[in-house]
C-alpha positions as CSV (number, residue, x, y, z in Angstrom):
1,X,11.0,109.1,148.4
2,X,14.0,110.9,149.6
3,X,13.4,113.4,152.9
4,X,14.4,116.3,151.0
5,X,13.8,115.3,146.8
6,X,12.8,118.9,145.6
7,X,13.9,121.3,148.0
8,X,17.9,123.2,147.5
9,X,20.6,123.8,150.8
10,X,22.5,127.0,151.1
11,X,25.0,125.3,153.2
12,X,27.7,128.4,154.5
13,X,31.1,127.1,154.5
14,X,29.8,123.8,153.1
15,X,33.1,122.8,151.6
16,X,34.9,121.7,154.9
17,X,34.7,119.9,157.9
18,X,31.6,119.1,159.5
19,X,29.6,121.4,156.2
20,X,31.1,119.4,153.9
21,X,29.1,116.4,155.8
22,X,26.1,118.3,156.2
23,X,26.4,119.2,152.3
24,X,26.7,115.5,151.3
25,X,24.3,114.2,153.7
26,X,21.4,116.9,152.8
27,X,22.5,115.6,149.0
28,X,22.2,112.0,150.0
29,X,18.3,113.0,151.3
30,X,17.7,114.4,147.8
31,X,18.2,117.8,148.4
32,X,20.4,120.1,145.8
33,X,22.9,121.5,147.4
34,X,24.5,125.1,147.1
35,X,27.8,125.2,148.6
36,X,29.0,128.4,149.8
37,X,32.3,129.3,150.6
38,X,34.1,132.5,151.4
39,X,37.9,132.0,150.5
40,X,38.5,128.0,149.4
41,X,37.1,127.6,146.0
42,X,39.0,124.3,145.4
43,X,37.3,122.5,148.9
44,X,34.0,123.7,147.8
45,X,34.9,122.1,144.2
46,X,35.7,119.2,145.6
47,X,32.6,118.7,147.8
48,X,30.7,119.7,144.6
49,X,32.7,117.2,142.8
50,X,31.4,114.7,145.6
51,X,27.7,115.1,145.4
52,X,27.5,114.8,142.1
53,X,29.7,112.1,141.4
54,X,27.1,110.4,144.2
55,X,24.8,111.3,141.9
56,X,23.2,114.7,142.9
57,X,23.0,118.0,141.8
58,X,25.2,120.6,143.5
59,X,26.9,124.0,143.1
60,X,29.6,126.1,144.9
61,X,29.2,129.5,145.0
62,X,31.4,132.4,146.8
63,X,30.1,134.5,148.7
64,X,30.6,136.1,152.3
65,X,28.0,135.6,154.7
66,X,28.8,138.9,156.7
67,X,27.8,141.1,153.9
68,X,23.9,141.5,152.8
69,X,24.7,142.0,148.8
70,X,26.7,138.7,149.0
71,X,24.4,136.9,151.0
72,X,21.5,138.0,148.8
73,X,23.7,137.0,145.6
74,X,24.3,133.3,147.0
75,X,20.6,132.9,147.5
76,X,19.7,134.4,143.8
77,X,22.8,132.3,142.5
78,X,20.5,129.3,144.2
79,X,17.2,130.2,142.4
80,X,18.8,130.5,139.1
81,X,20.6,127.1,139.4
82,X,18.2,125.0,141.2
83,X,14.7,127.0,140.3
84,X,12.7,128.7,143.0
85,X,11.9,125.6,145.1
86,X,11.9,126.4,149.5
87,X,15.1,126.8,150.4
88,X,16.6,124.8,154.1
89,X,19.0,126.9,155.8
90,X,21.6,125.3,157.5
């Protein structure tokens, strides 16, 4: 069984650098992954694009992390896609 099979990532900023490896790895260990972004739709896409052709479940979603209504919309965006399963903050 995978370390996190059941469980979805809000990963902030999780279409580059270093998030864009937490996003896959956290993927890799089963979890589905919500990639957040702020500006770069197309990274987040493509890490998306990633995970799934892997073979796991993923979504990007805007949103900046600075604002309460946004941050609260990410998380909601989470539930609706991926059920309402514990959430790992990263």
């Amino acid at each position: 069984m995978k370390r996190f099979a059941g469980k979805v990532a809000v990963v902030t900023g999780g279409g580059k650098g270093i998030s864009a490896g937490i996003s896959k790895r956290l993927a890799e260990d089963g979890a589905a992954v919500v990639v957040n972004y702020a500006s770069s739709a197309a990274d987040a896409q493509k890490t998306v694009d990633a995970i799934v052709a892997a073979g796991g479940k993923a979504i990007a979603v805007q949103g900046d992390v600075s604002k309460r209504a946004q941050v609260t919309a990410v998380f909601e965006a989470a539930r609706k896609a991926f059920g309402p399963s514990a959430l790992i903050k990263t």
